[in-house]
VOTORKE-824901 format. One record per residue (C-alpha): residue number from 1; residue in three letters; x negated, y, z negated. Coordinates in steps of 0.05 Angstrom, whole numbers, plus 5000, padded with zeros to 4 digits. Layout:
N
<site NUM; "ALA"; <X; Y; Z>> ...
***
This chain:
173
<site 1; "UNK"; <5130; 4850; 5309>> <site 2; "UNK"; <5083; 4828; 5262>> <site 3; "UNK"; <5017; 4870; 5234>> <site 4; "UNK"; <4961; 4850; 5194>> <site 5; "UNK"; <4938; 4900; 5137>> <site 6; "UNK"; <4873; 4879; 5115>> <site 7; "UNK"; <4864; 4903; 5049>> <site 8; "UNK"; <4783; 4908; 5046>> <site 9; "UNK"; <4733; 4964; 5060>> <site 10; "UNK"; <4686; 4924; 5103>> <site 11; "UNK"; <4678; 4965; 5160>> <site 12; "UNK"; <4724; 5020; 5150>> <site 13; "UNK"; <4703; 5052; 5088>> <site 14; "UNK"; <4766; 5090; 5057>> <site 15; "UNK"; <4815; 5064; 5101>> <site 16; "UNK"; <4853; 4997; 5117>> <site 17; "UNK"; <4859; 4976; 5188>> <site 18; "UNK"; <4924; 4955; 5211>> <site 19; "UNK"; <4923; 4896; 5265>> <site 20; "UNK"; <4977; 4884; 5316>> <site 21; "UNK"; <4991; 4825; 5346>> <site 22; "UNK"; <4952; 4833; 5401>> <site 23; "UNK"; <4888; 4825; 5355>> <site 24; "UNK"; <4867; 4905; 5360>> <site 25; "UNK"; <4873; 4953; 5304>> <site 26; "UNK"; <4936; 5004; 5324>> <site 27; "UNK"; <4945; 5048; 5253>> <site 28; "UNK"; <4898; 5061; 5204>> <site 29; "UNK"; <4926; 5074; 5129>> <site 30; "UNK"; <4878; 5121; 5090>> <site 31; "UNK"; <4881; 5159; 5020>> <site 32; "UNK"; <4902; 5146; 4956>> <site 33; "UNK"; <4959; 5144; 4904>> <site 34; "UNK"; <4931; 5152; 4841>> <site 35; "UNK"; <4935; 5210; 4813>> <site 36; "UNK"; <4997; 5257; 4826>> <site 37; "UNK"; <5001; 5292; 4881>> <site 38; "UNK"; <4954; 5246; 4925>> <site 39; "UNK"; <4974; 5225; 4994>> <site 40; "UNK"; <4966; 5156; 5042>> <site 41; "UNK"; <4963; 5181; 5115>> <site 42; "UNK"; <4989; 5131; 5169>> <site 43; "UNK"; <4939; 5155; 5233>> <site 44; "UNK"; <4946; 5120; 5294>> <site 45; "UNK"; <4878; 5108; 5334>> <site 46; "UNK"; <4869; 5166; 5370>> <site 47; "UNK"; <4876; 5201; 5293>> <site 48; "UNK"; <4948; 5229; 5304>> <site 49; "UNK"; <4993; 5225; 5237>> <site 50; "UNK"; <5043; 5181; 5243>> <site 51; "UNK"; <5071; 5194; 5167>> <site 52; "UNK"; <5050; 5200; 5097>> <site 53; "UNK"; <5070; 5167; 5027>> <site 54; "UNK"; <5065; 5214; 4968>> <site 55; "UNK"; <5081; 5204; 4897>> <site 56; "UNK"; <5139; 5255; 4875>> <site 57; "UNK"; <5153; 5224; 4801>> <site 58; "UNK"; <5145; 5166; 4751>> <site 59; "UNK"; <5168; 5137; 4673>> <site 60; "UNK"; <5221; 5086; 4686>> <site 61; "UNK"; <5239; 5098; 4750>> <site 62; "UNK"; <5178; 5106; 4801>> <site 63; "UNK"; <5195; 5152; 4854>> <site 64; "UNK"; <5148; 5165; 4929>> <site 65; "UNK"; <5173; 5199; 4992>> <site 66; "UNK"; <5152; 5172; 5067>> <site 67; "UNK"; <5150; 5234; 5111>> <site 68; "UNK"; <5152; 5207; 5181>> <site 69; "UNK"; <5137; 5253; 5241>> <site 70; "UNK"; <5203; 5266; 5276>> <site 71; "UNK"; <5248; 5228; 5221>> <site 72; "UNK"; <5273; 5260; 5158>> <site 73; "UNK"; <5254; 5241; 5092>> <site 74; "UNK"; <5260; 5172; 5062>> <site 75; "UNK"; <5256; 5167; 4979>> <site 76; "UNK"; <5227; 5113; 4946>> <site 77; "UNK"; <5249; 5082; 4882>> <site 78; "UNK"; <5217; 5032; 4837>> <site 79; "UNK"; <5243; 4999; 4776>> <site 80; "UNK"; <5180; 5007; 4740>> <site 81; "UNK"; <5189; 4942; 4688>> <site 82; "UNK"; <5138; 4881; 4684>> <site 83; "UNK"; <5194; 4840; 4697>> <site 84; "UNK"; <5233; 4859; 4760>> <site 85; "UNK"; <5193; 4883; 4829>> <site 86; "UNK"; <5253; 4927; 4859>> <site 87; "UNK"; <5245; 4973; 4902>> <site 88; "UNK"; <5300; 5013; 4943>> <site 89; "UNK"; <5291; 5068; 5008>> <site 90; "UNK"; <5340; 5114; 4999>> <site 91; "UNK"; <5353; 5149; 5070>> <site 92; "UNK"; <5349; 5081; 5103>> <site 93; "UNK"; <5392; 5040; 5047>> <site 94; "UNK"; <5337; 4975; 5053>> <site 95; "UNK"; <5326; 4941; 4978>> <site 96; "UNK"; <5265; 4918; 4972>> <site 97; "UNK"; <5253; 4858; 4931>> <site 98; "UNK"; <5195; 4805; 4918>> <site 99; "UNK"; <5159; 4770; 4879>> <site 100; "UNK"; <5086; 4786; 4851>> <site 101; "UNK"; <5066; 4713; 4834>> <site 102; "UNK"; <5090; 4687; 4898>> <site 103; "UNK"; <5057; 4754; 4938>> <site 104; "UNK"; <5126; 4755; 4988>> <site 105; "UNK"; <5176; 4817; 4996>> <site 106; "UNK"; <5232; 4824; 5034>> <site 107; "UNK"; <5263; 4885; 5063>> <site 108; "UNK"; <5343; 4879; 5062>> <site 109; "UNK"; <5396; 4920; 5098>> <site 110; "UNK"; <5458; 4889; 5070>> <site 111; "UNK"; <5455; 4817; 5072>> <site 112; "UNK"; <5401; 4827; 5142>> <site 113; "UNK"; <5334; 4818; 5126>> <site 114; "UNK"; <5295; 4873; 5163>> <site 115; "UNK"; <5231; 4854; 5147>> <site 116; "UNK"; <5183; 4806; 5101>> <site 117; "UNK"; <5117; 4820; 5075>> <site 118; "UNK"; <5073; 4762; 5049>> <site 119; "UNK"; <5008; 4769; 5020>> <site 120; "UNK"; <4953; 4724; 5038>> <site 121; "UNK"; <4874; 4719; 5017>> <site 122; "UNK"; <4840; 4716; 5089>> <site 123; "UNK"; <4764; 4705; 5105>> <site 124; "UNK"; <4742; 4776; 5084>> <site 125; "UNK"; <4794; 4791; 5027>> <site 126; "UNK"; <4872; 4806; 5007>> <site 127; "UNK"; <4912; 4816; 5073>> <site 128; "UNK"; <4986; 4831; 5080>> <site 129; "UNK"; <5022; 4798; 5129>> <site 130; "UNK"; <5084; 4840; 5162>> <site 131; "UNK"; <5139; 4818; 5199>> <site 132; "UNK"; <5180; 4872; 5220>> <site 133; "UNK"; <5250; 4875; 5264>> <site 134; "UNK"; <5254; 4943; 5295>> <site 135; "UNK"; <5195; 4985; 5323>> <site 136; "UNK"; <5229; 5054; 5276>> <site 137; "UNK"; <5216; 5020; 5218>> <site 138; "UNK"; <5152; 4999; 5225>> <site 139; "UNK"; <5126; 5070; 5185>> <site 140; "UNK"; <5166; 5060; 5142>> <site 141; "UNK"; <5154; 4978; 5129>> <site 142; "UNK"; <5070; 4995; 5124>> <site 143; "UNK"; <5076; 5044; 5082>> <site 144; "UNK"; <5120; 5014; 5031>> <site 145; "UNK"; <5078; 4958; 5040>> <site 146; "UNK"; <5019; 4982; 5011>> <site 147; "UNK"; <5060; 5004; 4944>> <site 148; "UNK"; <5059; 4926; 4936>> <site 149; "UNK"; <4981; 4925; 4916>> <site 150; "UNK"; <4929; 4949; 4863>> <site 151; "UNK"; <4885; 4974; 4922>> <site 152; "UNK"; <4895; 5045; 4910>> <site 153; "UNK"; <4877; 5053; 4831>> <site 154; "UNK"; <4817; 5059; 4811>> <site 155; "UNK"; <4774; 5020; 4775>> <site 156; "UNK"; <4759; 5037; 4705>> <site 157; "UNK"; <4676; 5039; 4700>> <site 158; "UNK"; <4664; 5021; 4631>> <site 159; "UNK"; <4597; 5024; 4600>> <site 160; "UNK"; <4560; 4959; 4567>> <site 161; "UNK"; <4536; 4973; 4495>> <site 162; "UNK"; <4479; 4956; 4503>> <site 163; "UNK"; <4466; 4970; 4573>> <site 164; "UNK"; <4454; 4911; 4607>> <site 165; "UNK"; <4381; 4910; 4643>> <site 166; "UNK"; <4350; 4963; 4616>> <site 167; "UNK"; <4295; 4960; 4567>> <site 168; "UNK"; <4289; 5026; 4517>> <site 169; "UNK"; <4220; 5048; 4490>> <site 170; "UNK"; <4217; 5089; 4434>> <site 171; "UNK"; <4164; 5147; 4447>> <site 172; "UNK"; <4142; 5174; 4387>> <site 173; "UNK"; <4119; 5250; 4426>> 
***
């Protein structure tokens, strides 16, 4: 099963479409991660919650939690170095590895691979590619997917000394 999560805020403002394969958006991923205790919802169409991705701890070892409706939790942990991309799901025993530069993951269960992820810059921005094995993974697979991109930190808004544009008059009332 592949899906398409296009990583822009075009038309859906807060929220990344996710695209089947038939073309149509089926899931909708919306919130953010960066600051504790923030939340990504996966919503299907018709709004229902399919699952969530919360932060529960960081330092060396990142740690999130997937809550998936009907499924106990699945942990989360990431080897938080600049030189390894590791991540592994606990419940589910899939390691997780990939490479930044390259913009592929794969999900392995053993020496299976259960699904890859692949990054690719589309017409309209950053879109992750996944191919994914078994239909009860596939909360799981977009969720942990999005923990592969920047698109949930925010920006820092720095100011320009001098601010850039403006003219300043000095009034002498």
């Amino acid at each position: 099963m592949l899906f398409w999560l296009e990583l822009n805020q075009e038309k859906a403002y807060g929220q990344i479409p996710v695209v089947g394969e038939n073309g149509k958006v089926q899931y909708f991923i919306q919130g953010n991660l960066y600051n504790p205790n923030h939340t990504l919802y996966l919503e299907n169409i018709a709004k229902d919650e399919i699952g969530r991705l919360f932060t529960d701890g960081c330092g060396i070892i990142a740690s999130f939690t997937i809550d998936v409706v009907n499924h106990s939790l699945v942990g989360i942990k990431k080897l938080n170095t600049p030189n390894t991309n590791i991540f592994y799901l606990t419940q589910l025993k899939y390691i997780v590895t990939g490479s930044i530069k390259r913009g592929t993951y794969t999900f392995r269960s053993g020496f299976k691979d259960v699904a890859d992820v692949e990054t690719i810059v589309g017409d309209h921005g950053v879109v992750l590619v996944c191919d994914i094995s078994k239909p009860e993974d596939v909360p799981f697979i977009l969720l942990t997917s999005v923990l592969f991109t920047q698109w949930h930190v925010t920006p820092l808004k720095l100011p320009t000394f001098p601010p850039i544009g403006k003219k300043f008059e000095i009034n002498p009332n």
